[in-house]
C-alpha positions as CSV (number, residue, x, y, z in Angstrom):
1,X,51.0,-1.6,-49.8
2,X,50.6,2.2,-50.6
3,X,47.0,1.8,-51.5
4,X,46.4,-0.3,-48.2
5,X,48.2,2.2,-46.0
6,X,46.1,5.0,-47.4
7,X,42.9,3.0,-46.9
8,X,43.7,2.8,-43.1
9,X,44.9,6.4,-42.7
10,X,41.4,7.4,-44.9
11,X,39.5,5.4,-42.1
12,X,41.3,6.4,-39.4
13,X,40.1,10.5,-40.5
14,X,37.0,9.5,-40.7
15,X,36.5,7.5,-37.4
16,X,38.1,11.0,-35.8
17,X,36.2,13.2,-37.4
18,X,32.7,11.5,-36.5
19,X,33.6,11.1,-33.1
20,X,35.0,14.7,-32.9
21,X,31.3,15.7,-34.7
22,X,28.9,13.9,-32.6
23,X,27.0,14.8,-30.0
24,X,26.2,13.3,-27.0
25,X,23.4,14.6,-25.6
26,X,20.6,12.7,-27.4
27,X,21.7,9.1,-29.8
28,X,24.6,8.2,-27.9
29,X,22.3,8.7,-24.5
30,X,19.7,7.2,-26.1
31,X,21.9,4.5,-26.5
32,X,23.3,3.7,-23.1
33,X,19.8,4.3,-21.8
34,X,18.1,1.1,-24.1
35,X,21.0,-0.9,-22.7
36,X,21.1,0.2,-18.9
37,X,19.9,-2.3,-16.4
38,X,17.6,-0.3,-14.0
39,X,17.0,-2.0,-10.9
40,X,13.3,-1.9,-9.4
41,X,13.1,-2.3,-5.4
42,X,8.9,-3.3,-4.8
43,X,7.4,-2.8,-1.5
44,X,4.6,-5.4,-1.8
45,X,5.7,-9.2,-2.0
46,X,2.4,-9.9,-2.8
47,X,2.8,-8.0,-6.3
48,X,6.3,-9.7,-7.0
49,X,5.6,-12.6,-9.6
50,X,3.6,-9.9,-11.7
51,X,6.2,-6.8,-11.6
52,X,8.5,-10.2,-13.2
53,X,6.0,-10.8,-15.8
54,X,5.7,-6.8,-16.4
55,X,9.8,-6.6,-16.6
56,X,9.7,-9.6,-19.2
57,X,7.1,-7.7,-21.6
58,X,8.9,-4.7,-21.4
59,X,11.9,-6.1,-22.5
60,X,10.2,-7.8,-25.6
61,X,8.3,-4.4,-26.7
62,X,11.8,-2.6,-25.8
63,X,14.7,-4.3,-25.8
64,X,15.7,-3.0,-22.2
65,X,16.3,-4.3,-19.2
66,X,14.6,-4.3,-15.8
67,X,15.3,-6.1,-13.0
68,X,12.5,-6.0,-9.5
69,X,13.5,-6.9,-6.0
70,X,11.2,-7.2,-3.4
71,X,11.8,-6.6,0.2
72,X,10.1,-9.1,2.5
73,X,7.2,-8.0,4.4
74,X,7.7,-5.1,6.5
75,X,11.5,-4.8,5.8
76,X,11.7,-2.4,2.7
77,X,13.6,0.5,5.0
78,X,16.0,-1.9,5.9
79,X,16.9,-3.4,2.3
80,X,16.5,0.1,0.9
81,X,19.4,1.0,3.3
82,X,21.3,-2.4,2.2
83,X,21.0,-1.6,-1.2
84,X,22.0,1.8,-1.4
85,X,25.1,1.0,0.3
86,X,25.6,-1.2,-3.1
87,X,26.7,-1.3,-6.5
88,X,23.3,-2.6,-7.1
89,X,21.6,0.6,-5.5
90,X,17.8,0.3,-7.0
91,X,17.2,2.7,-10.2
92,X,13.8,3.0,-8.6
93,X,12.6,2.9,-5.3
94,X,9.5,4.0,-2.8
95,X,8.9,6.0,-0.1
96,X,5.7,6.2,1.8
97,X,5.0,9.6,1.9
98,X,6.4,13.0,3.8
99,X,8.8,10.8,6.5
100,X,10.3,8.4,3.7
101,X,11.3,11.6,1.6
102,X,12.8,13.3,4.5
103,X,14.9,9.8,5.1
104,X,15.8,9.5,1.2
105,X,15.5,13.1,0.0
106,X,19.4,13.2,-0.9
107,X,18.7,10.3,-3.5
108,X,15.3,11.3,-4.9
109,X,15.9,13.2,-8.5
110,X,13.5,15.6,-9.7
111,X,10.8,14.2,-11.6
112,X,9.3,17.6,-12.9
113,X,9.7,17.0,-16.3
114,X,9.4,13.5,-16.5
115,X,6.4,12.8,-18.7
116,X,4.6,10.6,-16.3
117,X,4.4,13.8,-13.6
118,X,2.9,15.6,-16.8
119,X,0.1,13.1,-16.9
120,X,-0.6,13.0,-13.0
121,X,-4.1,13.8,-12.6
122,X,-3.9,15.6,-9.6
123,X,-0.3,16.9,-9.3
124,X,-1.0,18.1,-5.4
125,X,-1.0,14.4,-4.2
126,X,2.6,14.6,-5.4
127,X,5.9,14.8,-2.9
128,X,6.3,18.2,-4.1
129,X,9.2,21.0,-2.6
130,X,9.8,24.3,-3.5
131,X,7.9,23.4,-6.5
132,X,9.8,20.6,-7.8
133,X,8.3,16.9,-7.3
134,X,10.7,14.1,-6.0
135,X,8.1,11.3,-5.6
136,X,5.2,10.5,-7.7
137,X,1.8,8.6,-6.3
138,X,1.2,5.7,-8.6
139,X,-2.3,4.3,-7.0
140,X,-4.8,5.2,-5.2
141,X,-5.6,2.1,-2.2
142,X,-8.6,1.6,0.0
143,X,-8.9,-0.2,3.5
144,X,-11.7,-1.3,5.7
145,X,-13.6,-4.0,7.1
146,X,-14.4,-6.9,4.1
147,X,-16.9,-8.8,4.5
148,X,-18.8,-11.9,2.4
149,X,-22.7,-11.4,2.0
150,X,-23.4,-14.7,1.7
151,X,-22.5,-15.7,5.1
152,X,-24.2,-12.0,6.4
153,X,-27.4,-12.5,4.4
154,X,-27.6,-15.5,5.8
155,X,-27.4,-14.7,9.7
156,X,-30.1,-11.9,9.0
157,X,-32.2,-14.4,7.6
158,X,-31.7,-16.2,10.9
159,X,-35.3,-16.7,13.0
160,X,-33.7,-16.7,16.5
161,X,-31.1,-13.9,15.7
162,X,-30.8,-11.8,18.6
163,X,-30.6,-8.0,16.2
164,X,-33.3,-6.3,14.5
165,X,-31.3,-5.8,11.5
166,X,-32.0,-6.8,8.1
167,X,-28.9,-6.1,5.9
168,X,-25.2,-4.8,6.3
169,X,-26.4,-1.4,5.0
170,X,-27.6,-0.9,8.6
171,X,-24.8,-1.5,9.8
172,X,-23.2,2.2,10.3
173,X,-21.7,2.5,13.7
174,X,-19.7,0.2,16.1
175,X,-22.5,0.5,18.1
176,X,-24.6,-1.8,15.6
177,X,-21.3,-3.5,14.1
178,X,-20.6,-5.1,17.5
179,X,-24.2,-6.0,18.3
180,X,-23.9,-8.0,14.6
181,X,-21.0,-9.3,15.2
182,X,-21.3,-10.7,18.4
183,X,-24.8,-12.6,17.9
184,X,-23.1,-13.8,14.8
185,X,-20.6,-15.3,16.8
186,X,-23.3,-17.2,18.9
187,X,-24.6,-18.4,15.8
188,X,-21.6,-19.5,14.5
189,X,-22.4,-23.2,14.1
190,X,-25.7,-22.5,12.5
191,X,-23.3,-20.4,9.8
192,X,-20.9,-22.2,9.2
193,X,-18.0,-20.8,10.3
194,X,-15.4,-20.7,12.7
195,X,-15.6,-17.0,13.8
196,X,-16.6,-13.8,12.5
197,X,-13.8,-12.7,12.0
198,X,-10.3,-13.8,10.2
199,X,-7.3,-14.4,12.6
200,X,-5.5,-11.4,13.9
201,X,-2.3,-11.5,12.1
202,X,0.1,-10.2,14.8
203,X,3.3,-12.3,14.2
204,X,5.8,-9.4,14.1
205,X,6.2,-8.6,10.4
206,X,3.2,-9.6,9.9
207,X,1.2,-6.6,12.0
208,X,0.8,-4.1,9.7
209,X,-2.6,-4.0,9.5
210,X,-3.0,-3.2,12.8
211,X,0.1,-1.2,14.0
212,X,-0.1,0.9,10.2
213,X,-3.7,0.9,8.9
214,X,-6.0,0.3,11.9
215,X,-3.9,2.7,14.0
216,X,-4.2,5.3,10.9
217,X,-7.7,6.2,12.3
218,X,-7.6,7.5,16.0
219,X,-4.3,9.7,15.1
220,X,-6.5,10.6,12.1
221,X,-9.0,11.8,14.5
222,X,-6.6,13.2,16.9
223,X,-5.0,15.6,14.0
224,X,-8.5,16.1,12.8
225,X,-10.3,17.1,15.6
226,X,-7.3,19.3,17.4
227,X,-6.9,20.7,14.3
228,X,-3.0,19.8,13.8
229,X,-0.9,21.5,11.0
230,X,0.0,18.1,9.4
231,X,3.2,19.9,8.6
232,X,4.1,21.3,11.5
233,X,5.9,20.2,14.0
234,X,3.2,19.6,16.4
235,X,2.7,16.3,14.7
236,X,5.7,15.0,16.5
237,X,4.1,14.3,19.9
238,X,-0.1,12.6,20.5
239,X,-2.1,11.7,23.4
240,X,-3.4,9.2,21.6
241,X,-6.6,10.5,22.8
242,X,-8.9,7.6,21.1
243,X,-6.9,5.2,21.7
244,X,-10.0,3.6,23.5
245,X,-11.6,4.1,20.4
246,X,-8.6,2.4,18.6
247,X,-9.4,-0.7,21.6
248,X,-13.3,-1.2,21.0
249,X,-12.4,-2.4,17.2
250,X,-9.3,-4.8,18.0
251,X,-11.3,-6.1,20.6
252,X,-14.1,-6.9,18.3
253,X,-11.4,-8.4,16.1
254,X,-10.2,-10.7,18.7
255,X,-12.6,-11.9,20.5
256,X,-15.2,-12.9,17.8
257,X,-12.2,-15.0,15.3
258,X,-11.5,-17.8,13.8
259,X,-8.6,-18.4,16.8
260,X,-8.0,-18.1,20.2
261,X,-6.6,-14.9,20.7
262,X,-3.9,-16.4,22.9
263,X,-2.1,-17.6,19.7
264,X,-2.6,-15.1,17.4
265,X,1.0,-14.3,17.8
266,X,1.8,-17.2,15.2
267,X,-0.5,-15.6,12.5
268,X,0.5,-14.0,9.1
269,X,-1.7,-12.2,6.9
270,X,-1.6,-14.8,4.2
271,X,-3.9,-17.4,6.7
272,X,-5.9,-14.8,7.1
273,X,-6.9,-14.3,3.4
274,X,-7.5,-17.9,3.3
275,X,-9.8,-18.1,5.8
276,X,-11.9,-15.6,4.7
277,X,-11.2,-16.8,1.1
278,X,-12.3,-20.5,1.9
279,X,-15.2,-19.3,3.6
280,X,-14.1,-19.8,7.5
281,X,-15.4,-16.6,8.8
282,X,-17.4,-14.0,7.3
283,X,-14.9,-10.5,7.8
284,X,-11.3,-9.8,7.5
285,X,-9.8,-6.3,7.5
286,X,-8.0,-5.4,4.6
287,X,-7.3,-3.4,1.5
288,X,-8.4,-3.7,-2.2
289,X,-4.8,-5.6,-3.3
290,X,-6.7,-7.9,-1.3
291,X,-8.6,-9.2,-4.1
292,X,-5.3,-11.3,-5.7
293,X,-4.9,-12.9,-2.7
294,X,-9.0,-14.2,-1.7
295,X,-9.3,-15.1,-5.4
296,X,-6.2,-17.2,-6.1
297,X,-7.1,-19.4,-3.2
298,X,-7.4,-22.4,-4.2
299,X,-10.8,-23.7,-2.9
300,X,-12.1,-19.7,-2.6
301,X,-15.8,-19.8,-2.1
302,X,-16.6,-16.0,-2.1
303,X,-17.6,-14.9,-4.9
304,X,-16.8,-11.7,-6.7
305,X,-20.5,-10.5,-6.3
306,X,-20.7,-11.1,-2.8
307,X,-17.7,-9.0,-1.5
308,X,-18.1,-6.2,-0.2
309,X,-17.0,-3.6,2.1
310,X,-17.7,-1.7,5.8
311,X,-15.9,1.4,7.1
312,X,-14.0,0.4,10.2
313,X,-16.2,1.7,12.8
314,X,-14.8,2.4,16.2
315,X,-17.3,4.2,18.4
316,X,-16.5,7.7,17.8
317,X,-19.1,10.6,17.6
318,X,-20.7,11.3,13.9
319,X,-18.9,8.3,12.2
320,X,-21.8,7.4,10.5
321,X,-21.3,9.7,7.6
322,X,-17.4,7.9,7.9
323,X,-16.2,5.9,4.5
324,X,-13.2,3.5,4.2
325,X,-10.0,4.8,4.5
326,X,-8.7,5.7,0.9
327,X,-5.3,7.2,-0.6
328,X,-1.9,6.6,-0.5
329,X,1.9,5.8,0.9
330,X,3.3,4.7,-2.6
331,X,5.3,7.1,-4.1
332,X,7.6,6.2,-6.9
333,X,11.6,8.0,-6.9
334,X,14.4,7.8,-9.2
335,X,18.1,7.4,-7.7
336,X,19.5,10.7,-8.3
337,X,22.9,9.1,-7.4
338,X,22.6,6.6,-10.3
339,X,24.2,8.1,-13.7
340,X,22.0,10.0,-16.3
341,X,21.7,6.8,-18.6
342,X,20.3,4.5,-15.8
343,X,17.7,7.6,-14.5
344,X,16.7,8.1,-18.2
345,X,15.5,4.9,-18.9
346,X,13.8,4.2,-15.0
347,X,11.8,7.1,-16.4
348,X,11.6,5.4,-19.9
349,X,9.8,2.5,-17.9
350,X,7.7,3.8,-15.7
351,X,6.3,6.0,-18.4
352,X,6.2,2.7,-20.0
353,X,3.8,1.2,-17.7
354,X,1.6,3.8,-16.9
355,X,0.8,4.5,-20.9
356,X,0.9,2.0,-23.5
357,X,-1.4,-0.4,-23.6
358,X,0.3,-3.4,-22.4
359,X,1.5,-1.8,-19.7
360,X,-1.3,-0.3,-18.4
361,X,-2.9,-3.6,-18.7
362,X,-0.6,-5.0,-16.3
363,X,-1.6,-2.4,-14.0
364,X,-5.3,-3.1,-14.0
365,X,-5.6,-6.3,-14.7
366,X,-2.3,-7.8,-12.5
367,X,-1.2,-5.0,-10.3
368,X,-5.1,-4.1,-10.2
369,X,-4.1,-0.6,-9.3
370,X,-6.2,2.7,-9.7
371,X,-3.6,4.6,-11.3
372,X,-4.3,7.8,-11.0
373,X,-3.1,9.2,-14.4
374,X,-5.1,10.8,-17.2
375,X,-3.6,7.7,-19.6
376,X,-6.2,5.3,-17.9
377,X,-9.6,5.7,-19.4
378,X,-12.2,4.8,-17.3
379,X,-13.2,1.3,-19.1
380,X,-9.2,0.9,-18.5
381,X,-9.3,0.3,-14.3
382,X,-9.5,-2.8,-12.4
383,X,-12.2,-5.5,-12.6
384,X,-12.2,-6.6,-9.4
385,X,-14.8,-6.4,-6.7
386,X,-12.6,-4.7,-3.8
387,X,-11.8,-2.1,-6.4
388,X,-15.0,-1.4,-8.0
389,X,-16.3,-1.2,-3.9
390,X,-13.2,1.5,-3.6
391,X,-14.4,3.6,-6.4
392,X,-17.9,3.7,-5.5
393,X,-16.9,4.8,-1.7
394,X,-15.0,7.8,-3.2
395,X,-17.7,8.7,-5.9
396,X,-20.1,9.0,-2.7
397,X,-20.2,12.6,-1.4
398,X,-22.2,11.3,1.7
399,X,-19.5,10.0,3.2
400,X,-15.9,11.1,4.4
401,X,-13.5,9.0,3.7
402,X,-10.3,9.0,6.1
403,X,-6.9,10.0,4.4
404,X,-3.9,7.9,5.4
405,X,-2.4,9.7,8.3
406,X,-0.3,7.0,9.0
407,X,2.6,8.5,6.1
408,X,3.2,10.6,9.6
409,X,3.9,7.8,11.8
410,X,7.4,8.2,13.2
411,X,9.3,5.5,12.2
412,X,9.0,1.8,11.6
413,X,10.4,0.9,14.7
414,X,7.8,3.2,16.6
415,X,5.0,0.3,14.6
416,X,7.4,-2.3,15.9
417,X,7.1,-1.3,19.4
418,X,3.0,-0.8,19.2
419,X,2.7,-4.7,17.1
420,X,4.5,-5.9,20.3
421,X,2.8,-3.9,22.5
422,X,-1.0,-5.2,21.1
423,X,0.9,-8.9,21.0
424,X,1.3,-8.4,24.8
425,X,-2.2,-7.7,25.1
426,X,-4.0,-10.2,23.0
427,X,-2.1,-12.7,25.0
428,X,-2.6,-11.1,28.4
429,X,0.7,-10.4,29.7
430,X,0.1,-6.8,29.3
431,X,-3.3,-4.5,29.8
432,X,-4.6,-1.8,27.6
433,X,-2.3,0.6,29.5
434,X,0.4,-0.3,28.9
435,X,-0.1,0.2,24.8
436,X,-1.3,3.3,25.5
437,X,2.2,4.1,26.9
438,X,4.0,2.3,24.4
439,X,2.3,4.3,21.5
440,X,2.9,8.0,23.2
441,X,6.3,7.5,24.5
442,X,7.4,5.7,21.3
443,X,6.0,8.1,19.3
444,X,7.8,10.9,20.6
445,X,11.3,9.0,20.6
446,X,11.3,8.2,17.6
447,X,9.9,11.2,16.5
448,X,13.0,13.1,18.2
449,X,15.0,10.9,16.3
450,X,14.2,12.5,12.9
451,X,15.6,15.6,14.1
């Protein structure tokens, strides 16, 4: 008994002294971090089933735990706000650029000296204050006009087509898009397809391509051309002085598709894709994370070697020397209200997937991002066509390519109100006017509202 009892006192010291002795700052962090469950918000639903397969790998190479979310189309400000509220607040989240900081800045930690930061490549296209970065870019995106050469080479080659054009690459103005597009539409039947161009998605949720990324480009050229301090306050009112601009495109869009424009109210991106995927029409507006969605069509018929890209040409003076529109709204943050543990290992992961190799082979290959980190060699970026057509626009010095503006639109509910503005007008019960007033006014409200 004796012996027993001075056993248990023996192990008793011992158990105090080590946990008197040990410190906390490193193992015992360490520790909690491998076993924290950091929750991943994701913008794009069409990215969701391979962020799962990403989050399984990482827990096999790991041990750890993450677990993605993904916010419906056009909702993530809305579920970010749900979440937050939560005990299930996401570890990490996104904002799109200088408005979605200023909306989340009191939960975005200082990523400085996290070691993906270190291997940004260029460290200015960071959400940077005072010197400190609180969001980090984690792709680099192109938009513009896609469109199949198979179905173009074949209208050129056309005896009674009404253009002296031979080839898409003299195509570089609205001027000649529209005088393409619109014979091709008269020759539709002798193509093949059902219209030029792939129905206008503009069921609300569904109309970000037109209220985000087509609208990006006159308030690009409004900024550009008045010579706006992007920072200063002076971007919180527009004209929307090519808005006409803006009209000669959506027009073209509309009245040379696949549908009546009368129902395009009913449309969603994802018909869209497949028409242009299964060979209906011969263009379709949209980005390189395109790609995913034309080639997993079942029954796709455009092949990879036969996709291609056009600036979006709307009319305006010197656009021929205009490129796609290329950079970024993505910009990766860490809860700074989650504890140190769970902010430790989101950093764990991301650094995760931006640097080991299977990883960043999930990046390329599923995500088929250009990450723009000095981890990625260049053998190491996307095979796809869209994003070997993005790199080659930004390698040409000929060209300009338009930044994304749009991070400075006001709010989402100022897109809201121009979706269901063009909605009105691609069915008729409003005229061109009345978007125009929609996108000025709404502009400025909601711009107020950030004050």
């Amino acid at each position: 008994m004796k012996k027993q009892f001075a056993l248990i006192i023996a192990a008793l010291t011992a158990l105090s002294m080590t946990a008197c002795g040990k410190d906390t700052s490193s193992s015992d962090s360490s520790d909690e971090a491998k076993s924290a469950a950091v929750r991943f918000l994701n913008f794009k639903p069409e990215i969701a089933t391979a962020y799962e397969e990403i989050v399984k790998k990482y827990s096999e190479e790991t041990g750890r735990t993450v677990i993605v979310e993904t916010a419906a189309n056009n909702t993530y400000e809305q579920t970010l706000s749900a979440k937050m509220a939560t005990s299930e607040a996401p570890t990490i989240f996104q904002v799109n650029g200088p408005r979605g900081y200023s909306n989340w800045k009191d939960y975005c930690a200082d990523l400085t000296s996290t070691e993906l930061y270190t291997h940004l490549t260029d460290k200015s296209s960071a959400l940077s204050y005072d010197g400190k970065c609180y969001g980090i870019p984690y792709t680099v995106e192109g938009y513009g006009i896609i469109y199949n050469k198979e179905i173009t080479d074949k209208y050129f080659a056309l005896e009674n087509k009404a253009t002296g054009f031979s080839g898409m690459d003299e195509v570089n103005n609205f001027e000649k898009l529209k005088a393409v597009v619109e014979d091709m539409q008269a020759n539709k039947d002798a193509l093949g397809i059902k219209g030029v161009f792939a129905s206008t998605s503009l069921k609300p949720g569904d109309d970000w391509r037109w209220q985000t990324h087509l609208a990006n480009i006159p308030i690009y050229y409004e900024f550009k051309n008045n010579n706006i301090d992007l920072t200063s306050d002076a971007t919180k009112e527009i004209t929307f002085e090519y808005g006409d601009y803006y009209k000669n495109i959506f027009d073209l869009y509309i009245n040379n598709s696949t549908v009546d424009r009368k129902i395009l109210g009913s449309k969603i991106t994802d018909e869209s894709m497949a028409e242009f995927a299964l060979g209906e029409c011969a263009m379709v507006q949209n980005g390189n994370w395109a790609w995913s969605q034309i080639n997993g069509i079942s029954g796709n018929t455009v092949t990879a070697e036969n996709i291609k890209y056009l600036p979006i040409y709307t009319g305006v003076a010197g656009e021929e020397d205009q490129g796609l529109c290329i950079g970024t709204e993505n910009f990766l943050c860490i809860n700074s209200q989650a504890d140190e543990a769970l902010q430790s290992a989101a950093a764990d992961f991301l650094f995760w997937l931006y640097s080991s190799e299977s990883g960043k082979k999930y990046v390329t290959d599923s995500l088929g991002f250009i990450a723009p980190f000095d981890t990625f060699a260049d053998a190491e970026r996307p095979d796809d066509p869209l994003t070997h057509e993005v790199i080659d626009w930004m390698s040409d010095t000929s060209k300009n390519n338009i930044p994304w503006n749009f991070t400075l639109f006001p709010s989402q509910t100022f897109k809201e109100y121009f979706g269901a503005a063009l909605l009105q007008y691609a069915q008729g019960s409003a005229d061109w006017e009345n978007v125009k007033n929609t996108v000025v006014s709404s502009w400025k409200t909601e711009s107020e509202h950030l004050e």
